[in-house]
N, C-alpha and C positions, 0 to 999 in steps of 0.2 A: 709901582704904578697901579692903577684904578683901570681897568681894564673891565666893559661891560659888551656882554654875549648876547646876539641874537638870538630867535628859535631856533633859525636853521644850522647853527652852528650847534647847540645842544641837542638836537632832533640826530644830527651826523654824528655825532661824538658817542652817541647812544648805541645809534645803528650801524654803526662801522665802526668798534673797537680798535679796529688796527688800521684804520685811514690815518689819512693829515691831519685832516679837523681833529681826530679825538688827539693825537700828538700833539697839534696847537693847544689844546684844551689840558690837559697834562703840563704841558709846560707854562699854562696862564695858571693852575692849581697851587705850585710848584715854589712859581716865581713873584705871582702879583697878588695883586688882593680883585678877585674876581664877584664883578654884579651881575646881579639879574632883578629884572624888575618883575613886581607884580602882573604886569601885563604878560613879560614873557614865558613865565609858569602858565598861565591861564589859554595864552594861546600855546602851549606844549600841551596841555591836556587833554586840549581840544583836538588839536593834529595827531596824538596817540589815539583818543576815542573813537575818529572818523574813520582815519588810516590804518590804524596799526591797534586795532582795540586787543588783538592773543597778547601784543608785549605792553599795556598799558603798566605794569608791575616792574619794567624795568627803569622806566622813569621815573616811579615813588623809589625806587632802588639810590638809582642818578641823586634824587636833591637828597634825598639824606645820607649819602656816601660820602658828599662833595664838602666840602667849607666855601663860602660865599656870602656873600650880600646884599641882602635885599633890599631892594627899593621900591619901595610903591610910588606906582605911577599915578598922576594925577587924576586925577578922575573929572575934571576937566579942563580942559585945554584949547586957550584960545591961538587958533592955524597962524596969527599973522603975529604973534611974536616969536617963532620963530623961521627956521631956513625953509624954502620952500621945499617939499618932499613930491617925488611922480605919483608915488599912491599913498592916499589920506591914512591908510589900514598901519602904515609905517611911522606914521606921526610920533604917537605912545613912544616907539622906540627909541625916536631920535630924544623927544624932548626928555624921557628920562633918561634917556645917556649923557645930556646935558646939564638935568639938574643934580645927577646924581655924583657929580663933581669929575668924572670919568676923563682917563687921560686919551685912550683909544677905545672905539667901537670896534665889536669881528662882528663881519655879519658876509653874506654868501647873495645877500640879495641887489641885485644889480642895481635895483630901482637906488641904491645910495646912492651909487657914484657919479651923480650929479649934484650932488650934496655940497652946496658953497658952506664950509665949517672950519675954521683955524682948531675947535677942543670939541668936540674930542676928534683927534685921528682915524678916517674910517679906514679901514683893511681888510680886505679879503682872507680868509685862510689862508690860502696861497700866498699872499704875498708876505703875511707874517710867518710861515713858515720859512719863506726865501729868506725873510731877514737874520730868523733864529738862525737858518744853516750857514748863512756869510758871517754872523758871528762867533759859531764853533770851529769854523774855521779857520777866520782871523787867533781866535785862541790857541788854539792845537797848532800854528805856525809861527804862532808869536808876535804875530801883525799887530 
């Protein structure tokens, strides 16, 4: 599967080694074939420089440690062909989640989940964690 990552979901993966996220993030490494757009680097760089400028070093760490796929975001993008999003700042995301063939979205930002989308699938960390752990366990009991 085509599996494309927000910031926030890279931003937590970074800064919480042993959270969820970075577990969901390990196992999207692992199992799928993992994107990240243009836009999403750019605002991660951004969020380390403002935030977190002592660990900016762990993020040039993060993209060249990882395998992934980039996709550059469009550089412009007109609002009304695609789903309507709460904040315009989300756009980039969606719609290169969308053109970049993506079967699921992770993203941690609430402003999705009014997101009318049949493709890609949006998920919460959480809740794709829920699904890995009801799948290891349908395994391991032979469900």
């Amino acid at each position: 599967m085509r599996v494309f990552v927000d910031t926030n979901i890279i931003i937590s993966a970074i800064l919480f080694p042993k959270g969820k996220t970075a577990k969901v993030f390990s196992h999207l490494l692992e199992k799928h074939t993992v994107i990240i757009s243009s836009y999403t680097k750019e605002e991660c760089k951004e969020v380390f420089a403002n935030k977190f400028p002592l660990k900016k070093k762990l993020l040039d760490i993060f993209f060249d440690g990882i395998s992934f796929e980039e996709f550059k975001t469009p550089d412009r993008i007109d609002k009304n062909k695609y789903p309507k999003v709460r904040d315009i700042k989300d756009l980039p995301v969606l719609v290169s989640s969308i053109l970049s063939d993506s079967d699921i979205l992770i993203t941690g930002d609430k402003d999705f989940e009014d997101v009318k989308i049949d493709k890609p699938i949006i998920f919460t960390p959480t809740r794709y964690f829920e699904l890995i752990e009801a799948k290891l366990y349908k395994c391991k009991n032979g469900e």
